[in-house]
mmCIF file as gemmi writes it, N, C-alpha and C atoms, coordinates in Angstrom:
data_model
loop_
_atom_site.group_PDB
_atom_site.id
_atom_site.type_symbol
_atom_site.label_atom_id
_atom_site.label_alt_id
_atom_site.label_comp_id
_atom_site.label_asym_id
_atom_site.label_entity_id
_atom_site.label_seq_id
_atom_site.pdbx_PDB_ins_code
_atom_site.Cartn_x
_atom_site.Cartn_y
_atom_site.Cartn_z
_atom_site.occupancy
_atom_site.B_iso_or_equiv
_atom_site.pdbx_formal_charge
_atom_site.auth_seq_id
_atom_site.auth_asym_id
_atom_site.pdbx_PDB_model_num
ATOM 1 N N . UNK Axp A 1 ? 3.555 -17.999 27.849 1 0 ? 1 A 1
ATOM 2 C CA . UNK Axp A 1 ? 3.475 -16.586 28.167 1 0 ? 1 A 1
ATOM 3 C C . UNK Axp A 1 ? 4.079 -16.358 29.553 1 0 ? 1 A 1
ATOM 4 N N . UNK Axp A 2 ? 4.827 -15.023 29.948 1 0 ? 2 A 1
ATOM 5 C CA . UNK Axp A 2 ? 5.246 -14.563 30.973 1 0 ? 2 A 1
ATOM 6 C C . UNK Axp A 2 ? 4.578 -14.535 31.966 1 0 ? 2 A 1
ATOM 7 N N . UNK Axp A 3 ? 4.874 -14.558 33.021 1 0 ? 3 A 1
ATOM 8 C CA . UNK Axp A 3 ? 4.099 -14.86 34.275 1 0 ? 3 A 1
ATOM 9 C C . UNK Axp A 3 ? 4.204 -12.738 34.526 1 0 ? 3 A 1
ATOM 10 N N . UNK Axp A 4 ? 3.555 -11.73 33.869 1 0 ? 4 A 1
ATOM 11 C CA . UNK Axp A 4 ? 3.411 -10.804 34.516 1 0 ? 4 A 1
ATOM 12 C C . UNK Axp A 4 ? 2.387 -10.326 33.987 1 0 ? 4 A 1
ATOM 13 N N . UNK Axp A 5 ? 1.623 -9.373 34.618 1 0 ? 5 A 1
ATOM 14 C CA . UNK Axp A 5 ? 0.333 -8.417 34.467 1 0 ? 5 A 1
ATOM 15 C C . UNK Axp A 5 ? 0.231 -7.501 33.717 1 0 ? 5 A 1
ATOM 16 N N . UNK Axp A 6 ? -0.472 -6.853 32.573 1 0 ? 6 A 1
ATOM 17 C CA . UNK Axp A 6 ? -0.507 -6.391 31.462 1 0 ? 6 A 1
ATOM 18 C C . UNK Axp A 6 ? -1.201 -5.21 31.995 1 0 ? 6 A 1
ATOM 19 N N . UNK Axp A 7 ? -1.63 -4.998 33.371 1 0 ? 7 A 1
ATOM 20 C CA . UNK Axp A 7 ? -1.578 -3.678 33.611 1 0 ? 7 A 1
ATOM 21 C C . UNK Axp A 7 ? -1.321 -3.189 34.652 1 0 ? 7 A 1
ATOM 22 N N . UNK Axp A 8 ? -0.821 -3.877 35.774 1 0 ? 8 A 1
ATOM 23 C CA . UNK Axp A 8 ? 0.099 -3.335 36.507 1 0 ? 8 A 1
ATOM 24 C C . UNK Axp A 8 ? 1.356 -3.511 36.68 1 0 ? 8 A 1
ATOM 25 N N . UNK Axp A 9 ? 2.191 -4.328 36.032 1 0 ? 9 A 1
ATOM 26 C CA . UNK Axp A 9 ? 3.366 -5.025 35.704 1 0 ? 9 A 1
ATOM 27 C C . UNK Axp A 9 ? 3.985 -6.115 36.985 1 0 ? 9 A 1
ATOM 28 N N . UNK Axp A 10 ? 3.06 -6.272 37.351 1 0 ? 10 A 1
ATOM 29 C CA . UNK Axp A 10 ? 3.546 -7.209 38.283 1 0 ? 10 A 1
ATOM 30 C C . UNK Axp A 10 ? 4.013 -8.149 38.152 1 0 ? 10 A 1
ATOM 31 N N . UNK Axp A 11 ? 4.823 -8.458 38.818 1 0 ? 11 A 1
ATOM 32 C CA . UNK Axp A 11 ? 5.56 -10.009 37.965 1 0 ? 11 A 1
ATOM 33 C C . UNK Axp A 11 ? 6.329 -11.103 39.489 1 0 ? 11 A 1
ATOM 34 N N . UNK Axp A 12 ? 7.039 -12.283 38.89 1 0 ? 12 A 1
ATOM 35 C CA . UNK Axp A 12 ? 7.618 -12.935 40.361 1 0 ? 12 A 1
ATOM 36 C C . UNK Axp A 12 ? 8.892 -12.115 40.893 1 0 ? 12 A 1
ATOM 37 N N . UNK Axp A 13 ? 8.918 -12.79 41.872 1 0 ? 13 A 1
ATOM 38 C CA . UNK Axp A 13 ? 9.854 -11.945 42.764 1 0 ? 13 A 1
ATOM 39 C C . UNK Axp A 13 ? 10.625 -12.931 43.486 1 0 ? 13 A 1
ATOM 40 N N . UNK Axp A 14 ? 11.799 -13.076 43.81 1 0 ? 14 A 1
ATOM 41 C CA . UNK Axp A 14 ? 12.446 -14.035 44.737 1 0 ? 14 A 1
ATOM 42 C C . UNK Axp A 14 ? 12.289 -13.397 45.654 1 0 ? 14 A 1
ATOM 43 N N . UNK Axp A 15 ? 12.651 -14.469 46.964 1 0 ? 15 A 1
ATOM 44 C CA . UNK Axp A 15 ? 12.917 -14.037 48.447 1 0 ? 15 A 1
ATOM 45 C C . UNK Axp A 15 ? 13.23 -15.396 49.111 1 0 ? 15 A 1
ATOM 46 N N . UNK Axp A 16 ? 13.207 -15.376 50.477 1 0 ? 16 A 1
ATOM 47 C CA . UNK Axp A 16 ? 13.644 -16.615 51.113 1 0 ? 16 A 1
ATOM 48 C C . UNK Axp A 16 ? 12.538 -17.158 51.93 1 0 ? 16 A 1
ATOM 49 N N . UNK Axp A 17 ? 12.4 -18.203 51.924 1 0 ? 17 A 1
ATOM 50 C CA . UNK Axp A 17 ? 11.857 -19.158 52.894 1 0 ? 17 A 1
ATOM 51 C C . UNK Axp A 17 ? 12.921 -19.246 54.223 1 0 ? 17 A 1
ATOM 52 N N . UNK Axp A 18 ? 11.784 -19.542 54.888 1 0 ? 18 A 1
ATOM 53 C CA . UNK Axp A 18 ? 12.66 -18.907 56.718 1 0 ? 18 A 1
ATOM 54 C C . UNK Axp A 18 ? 12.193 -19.736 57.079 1 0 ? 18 A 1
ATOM 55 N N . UNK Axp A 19 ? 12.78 -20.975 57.713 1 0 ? 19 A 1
ATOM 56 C CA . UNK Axp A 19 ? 12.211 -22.47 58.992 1 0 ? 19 A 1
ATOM 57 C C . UNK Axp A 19 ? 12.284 -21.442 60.264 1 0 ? 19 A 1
ATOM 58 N N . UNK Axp A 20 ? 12.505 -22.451 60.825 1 0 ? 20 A 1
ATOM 59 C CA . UNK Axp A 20 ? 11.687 -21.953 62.439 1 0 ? 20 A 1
ATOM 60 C C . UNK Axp A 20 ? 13.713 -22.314 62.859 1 0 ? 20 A 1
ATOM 61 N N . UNK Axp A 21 ? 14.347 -22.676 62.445 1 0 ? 21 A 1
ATOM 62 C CA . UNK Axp A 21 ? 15.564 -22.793 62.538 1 0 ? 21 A 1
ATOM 63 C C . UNK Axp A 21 ? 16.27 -21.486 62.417 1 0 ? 21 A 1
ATOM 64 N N . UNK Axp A 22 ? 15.647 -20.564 61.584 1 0 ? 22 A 1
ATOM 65 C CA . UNK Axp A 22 ? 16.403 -19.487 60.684 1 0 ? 22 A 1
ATOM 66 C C . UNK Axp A 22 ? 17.146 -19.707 59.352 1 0 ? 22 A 1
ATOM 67 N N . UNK Axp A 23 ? 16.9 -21.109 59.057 1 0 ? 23 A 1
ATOM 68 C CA . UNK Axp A 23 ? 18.194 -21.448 57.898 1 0 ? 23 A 1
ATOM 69 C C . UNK Axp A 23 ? 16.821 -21.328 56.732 1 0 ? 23 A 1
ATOM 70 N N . UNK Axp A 24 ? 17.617 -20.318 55.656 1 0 ? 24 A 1
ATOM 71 C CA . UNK Axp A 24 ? 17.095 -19.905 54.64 1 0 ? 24 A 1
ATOM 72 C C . UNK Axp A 24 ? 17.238 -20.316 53.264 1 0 ? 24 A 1
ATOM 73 N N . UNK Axp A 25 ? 16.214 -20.647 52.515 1 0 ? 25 A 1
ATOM 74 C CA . UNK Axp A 25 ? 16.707 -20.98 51.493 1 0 ? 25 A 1
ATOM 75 C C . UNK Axp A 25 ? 15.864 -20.369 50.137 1 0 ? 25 A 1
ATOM 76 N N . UNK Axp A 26 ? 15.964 -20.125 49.325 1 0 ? 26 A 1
ATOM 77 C CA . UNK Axp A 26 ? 15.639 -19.601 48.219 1 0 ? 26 A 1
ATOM 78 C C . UNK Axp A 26 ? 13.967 -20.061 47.444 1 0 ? 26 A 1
ATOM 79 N N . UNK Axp A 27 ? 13.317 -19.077 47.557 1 0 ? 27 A 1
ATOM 80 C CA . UNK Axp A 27 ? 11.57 -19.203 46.938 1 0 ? 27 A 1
ATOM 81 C C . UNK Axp A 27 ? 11.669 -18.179 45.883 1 0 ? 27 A 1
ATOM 82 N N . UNK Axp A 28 ? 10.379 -18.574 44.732 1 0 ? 28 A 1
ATOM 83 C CA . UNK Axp A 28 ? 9.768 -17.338 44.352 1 0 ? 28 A 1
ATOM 84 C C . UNK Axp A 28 ? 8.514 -17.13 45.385 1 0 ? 28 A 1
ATOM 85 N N . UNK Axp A 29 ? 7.905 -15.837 45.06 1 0 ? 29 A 1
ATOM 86 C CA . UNK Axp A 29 ? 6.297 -15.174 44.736 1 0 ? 29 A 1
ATOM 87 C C . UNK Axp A 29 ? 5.827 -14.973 43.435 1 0 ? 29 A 1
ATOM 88 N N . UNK Axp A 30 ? 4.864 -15.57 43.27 1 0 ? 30 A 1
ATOM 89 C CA . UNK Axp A 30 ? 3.907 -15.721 42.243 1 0 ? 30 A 1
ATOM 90 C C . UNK Axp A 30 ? 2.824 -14.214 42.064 1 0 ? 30 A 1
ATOM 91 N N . UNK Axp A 31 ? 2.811 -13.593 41.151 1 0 ? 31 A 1
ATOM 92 C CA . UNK Axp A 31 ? 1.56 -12.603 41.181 1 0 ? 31 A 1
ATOM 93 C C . UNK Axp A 31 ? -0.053 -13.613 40.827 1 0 ? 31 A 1
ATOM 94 N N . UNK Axp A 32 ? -0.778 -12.896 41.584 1 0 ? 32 A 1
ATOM 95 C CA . UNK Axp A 32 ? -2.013 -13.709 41.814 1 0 ? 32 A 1
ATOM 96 C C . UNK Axp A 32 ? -2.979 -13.409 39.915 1 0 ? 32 A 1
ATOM 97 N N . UNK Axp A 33 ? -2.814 -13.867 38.854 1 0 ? 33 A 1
ATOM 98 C CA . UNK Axp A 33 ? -2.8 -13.817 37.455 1 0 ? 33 A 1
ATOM 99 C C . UNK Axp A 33 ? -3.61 -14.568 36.939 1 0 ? 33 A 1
ATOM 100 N N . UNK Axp A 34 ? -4.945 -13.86 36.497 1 0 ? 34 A 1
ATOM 101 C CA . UNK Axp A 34 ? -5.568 -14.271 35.07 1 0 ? 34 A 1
ATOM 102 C C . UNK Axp A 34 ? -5.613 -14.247 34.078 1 0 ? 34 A 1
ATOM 103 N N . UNK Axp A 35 ? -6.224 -14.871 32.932 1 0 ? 35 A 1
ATOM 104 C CA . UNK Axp A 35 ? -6.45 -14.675 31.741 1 0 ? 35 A 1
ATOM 105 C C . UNK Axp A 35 ? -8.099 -14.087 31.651 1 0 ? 35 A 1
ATOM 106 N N . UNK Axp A 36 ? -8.734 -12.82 31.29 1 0 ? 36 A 1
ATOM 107 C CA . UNK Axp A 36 ? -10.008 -12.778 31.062 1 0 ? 36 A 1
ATOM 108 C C . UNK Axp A 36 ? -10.174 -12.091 29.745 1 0 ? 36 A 1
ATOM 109 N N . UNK Axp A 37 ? -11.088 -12.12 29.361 1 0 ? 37 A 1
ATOM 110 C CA . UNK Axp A 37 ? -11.872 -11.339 28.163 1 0 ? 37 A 1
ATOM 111 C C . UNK Axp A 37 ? -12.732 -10.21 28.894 1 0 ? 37 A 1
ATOM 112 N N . UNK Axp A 38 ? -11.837 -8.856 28.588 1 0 ? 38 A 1
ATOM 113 C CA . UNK Axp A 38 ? -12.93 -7.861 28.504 1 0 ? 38 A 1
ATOM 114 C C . UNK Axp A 38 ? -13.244 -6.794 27.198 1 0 ? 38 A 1
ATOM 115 N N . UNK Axp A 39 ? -14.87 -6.665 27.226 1 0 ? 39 A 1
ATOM 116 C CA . UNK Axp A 39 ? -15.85 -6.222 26.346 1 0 ? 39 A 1
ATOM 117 C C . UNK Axp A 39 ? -15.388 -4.345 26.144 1 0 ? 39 A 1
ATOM 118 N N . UNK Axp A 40 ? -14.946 -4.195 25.012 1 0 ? 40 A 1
ATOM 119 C CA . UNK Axp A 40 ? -14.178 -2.739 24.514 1 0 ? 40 A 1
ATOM 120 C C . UNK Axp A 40 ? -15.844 -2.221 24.052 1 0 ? 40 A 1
ATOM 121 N N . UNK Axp A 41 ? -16.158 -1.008 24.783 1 0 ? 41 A 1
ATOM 122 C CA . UNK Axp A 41 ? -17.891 -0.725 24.314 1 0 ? 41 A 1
ATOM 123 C C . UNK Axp A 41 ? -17.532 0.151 23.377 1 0 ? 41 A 1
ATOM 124 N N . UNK Axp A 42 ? -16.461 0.489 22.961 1 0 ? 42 A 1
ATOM 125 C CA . UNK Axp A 42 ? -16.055 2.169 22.068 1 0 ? 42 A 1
ATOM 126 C C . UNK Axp A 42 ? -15.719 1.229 20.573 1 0 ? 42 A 1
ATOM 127 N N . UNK Axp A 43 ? -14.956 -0.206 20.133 1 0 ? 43 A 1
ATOM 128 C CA . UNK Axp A 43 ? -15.076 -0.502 19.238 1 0 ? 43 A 1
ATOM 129 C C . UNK Axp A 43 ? -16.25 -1.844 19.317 1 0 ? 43 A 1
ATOM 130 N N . UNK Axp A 44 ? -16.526 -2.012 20.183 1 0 ? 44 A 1
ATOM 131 C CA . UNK Axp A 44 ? -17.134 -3.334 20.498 1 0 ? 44 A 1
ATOM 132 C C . UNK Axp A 44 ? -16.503 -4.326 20.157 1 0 ? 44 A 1
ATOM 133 N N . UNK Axp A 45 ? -15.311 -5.072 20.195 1 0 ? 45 A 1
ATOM 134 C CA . UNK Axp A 45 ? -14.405 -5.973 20.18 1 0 ? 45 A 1
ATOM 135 C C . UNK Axp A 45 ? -14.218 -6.593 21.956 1 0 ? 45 A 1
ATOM 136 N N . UNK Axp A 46 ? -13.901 -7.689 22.07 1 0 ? 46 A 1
ATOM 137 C CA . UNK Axp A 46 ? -13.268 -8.039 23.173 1 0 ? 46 A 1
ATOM 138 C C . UNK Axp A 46 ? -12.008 -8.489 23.196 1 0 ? 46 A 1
ATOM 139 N N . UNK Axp A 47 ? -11.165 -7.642 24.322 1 0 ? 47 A 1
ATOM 140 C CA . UNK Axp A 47 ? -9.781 -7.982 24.64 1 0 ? 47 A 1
ATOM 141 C C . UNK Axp A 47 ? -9.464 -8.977 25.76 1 0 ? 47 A 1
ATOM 142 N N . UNK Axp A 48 ? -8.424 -9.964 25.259 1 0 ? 48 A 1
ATOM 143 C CA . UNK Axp A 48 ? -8.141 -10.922 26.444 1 0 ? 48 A 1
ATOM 144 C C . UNK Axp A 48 ? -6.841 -10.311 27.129 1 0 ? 48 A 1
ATOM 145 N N . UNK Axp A 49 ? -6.364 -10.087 28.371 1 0 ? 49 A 1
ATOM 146 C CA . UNK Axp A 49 ? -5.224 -10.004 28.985 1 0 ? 49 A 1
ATOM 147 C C . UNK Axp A 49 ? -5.499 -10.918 30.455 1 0 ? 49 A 1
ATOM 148 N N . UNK Axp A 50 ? -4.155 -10.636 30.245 1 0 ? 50 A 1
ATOM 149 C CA . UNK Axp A 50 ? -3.388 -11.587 31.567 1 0 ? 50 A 1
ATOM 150 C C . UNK Axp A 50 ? -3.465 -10.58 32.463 1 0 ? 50 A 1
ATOM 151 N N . UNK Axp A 51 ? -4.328 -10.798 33.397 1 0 ? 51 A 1
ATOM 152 C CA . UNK Axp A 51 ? -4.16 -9.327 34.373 1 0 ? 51 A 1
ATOM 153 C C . UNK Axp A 51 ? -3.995 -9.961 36.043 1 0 ? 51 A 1
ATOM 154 N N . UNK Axp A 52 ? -3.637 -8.843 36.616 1 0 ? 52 A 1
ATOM 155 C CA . UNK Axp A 52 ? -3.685 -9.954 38.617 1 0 ? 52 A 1
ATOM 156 C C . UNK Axp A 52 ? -5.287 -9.647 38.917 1 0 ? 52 A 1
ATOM 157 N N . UNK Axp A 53 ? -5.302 -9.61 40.319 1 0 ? 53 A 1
ATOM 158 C CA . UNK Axp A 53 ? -6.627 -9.287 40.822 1 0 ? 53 A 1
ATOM 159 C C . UNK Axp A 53 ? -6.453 -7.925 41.121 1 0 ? 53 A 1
ATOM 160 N N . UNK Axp A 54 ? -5.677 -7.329 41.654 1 0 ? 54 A 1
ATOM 161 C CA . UNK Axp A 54 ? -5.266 -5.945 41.585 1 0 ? 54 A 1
ATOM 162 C C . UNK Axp A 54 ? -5.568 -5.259 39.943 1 0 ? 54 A 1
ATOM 163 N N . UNK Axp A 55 ? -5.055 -6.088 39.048 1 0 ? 55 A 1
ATOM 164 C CA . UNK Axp A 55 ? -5.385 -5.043 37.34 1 0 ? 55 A 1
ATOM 165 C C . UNK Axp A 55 ? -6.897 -5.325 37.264 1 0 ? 55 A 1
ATOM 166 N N . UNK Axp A 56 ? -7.684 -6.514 37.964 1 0 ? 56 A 1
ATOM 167 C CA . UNK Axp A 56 ? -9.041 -6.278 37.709 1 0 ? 56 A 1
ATOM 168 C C . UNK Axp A 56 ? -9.641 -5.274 38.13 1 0 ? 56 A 1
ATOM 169 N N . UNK Axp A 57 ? -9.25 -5.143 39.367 1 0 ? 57 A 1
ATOM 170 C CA . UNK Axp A 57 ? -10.403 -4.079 40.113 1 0 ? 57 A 1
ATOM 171 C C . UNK Axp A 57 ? -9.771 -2.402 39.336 1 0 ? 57 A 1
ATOM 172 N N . UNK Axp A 58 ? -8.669 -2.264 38.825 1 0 ? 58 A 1
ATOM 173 C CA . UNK Axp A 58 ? -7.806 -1.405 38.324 1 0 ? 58 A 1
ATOM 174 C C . UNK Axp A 58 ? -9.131 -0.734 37.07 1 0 ? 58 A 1
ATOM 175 N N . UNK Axp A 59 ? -8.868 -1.659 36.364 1 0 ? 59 A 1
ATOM 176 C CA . UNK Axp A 59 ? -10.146 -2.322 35.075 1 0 ? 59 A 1
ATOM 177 C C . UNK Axp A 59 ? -11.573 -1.328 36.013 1 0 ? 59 A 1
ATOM 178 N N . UNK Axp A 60 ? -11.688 -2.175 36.716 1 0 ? 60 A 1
ATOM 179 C CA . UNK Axp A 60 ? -13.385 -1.636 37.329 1 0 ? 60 A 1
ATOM 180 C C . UNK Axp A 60 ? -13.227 -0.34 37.301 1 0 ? 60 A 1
ATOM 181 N N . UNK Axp A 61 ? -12.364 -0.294 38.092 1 0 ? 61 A 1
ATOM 182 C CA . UNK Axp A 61 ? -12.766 1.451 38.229 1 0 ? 61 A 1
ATOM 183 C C . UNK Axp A 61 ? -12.448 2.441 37.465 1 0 ? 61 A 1
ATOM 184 N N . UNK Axp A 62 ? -11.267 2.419 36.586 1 0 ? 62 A 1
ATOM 185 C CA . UNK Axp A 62 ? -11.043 3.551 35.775 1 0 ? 62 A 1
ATOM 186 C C . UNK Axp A 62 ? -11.366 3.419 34.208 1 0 ? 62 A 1
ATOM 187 N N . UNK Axp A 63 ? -11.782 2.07 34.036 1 0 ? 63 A 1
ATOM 188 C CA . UNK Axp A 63 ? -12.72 1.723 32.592 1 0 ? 63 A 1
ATOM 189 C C . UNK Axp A 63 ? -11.265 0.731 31.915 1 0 ? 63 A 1
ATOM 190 N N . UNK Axp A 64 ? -11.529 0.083 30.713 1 0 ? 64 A 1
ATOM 191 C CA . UNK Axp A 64 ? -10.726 -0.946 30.169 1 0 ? 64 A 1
ATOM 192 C C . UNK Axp A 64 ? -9.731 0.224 29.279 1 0 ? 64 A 1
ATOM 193 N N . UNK Axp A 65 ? -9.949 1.013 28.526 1 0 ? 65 A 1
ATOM 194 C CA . UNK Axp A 65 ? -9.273 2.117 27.75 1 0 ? 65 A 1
ATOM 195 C C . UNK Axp A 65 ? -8.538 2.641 28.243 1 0 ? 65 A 1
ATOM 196 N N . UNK Axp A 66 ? -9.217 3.236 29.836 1 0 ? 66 A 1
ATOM 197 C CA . UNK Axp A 66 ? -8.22 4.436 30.138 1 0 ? 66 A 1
ATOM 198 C C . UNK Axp A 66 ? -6.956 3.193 30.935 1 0 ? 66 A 1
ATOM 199 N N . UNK Axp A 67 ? -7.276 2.206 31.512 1 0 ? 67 A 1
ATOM 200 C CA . UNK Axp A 67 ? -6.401 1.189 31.717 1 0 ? 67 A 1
ATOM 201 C C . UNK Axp A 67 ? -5.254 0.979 30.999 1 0 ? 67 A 1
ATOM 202 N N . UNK Axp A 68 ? -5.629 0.659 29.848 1 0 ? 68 A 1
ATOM 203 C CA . UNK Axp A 68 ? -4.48 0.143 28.513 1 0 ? 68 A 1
ATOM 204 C C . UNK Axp A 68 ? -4.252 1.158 28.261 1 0 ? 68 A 1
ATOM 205 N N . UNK Axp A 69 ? -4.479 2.552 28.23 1 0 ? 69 A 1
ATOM 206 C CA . UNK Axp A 69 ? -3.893 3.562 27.807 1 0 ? 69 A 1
ATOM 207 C C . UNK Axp A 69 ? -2.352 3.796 28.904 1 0 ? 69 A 1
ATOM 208 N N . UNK Axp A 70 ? -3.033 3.845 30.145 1 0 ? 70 A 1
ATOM 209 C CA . UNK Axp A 70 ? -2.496 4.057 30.992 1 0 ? 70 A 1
ATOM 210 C C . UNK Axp A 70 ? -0.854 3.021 31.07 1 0 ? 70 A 1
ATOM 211 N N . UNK Axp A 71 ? -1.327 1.693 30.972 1 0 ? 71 A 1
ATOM 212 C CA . UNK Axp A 71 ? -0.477 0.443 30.58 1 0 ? 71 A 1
ATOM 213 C C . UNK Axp A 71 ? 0.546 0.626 30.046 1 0 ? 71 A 1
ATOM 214 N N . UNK Axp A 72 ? 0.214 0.965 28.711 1 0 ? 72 A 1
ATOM 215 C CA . UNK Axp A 72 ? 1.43 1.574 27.644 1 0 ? 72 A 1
ATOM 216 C C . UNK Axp A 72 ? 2.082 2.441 27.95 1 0 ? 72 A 1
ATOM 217 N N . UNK Axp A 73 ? 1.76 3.406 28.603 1 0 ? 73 A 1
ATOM 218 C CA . UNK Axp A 73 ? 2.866 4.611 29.081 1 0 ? 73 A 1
ATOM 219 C C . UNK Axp A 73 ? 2.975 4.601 29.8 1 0 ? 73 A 1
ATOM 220 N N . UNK Axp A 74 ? 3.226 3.196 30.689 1 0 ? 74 A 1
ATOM 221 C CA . UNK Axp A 74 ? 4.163 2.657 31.886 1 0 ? 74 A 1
ATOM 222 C C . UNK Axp A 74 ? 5.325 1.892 31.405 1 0 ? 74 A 1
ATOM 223 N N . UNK Axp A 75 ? 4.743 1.628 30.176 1 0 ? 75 A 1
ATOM 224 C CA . UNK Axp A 75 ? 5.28 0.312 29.267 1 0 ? 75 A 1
ATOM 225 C C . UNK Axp A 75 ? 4.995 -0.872 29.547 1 0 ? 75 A 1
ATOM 226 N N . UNK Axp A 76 ? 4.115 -1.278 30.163 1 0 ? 76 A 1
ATOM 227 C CA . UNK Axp A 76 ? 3.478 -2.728 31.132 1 0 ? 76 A 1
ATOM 228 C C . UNK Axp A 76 ? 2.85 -4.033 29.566 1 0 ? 76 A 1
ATOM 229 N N . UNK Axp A 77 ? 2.731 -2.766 28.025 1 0 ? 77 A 1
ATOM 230 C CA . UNK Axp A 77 ? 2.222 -3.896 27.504 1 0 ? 77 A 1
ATOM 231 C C . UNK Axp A 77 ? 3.192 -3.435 26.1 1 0 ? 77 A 1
């Protein structure tokens, strides 16, 4: 599976590593990415996504539905 977030679309990113020289050379960034199971109370099913720590707290506060609703008409899933 893709290394990006199923509800905020976060994903890697290149950039450079910088010595103390200035001579640069080529890195990724990693999004900080789990796998969890969360509990759907409207069908009572549980959904697993790949989310960062940012789509968790995302999750907390505006509920798992309005999340994935939201998701899809970003196009994130």
């Amino acid at each position: 599976m893709s290394k990006v977030c199923q509800i905020t679309g976060k994903k890697v990113i290149t950039g450079n590593n910088v010595s103390h020289s200035k001579r640069r050379t080529r890195r990724t960034f990693k999004p900080n990415l789990f796998t969890r199971k969360f509990f759907n109370a409207e069908d009572g099913s549980w959904v697993t996504l790949k989310v960062s720590a940012k789509g968790i707290r995302i999750i907390n506060k505006k509920g798992l539905t309005a999340s994935i609703k939201d998701a899809k008409a970003n196009g994130y899933m």
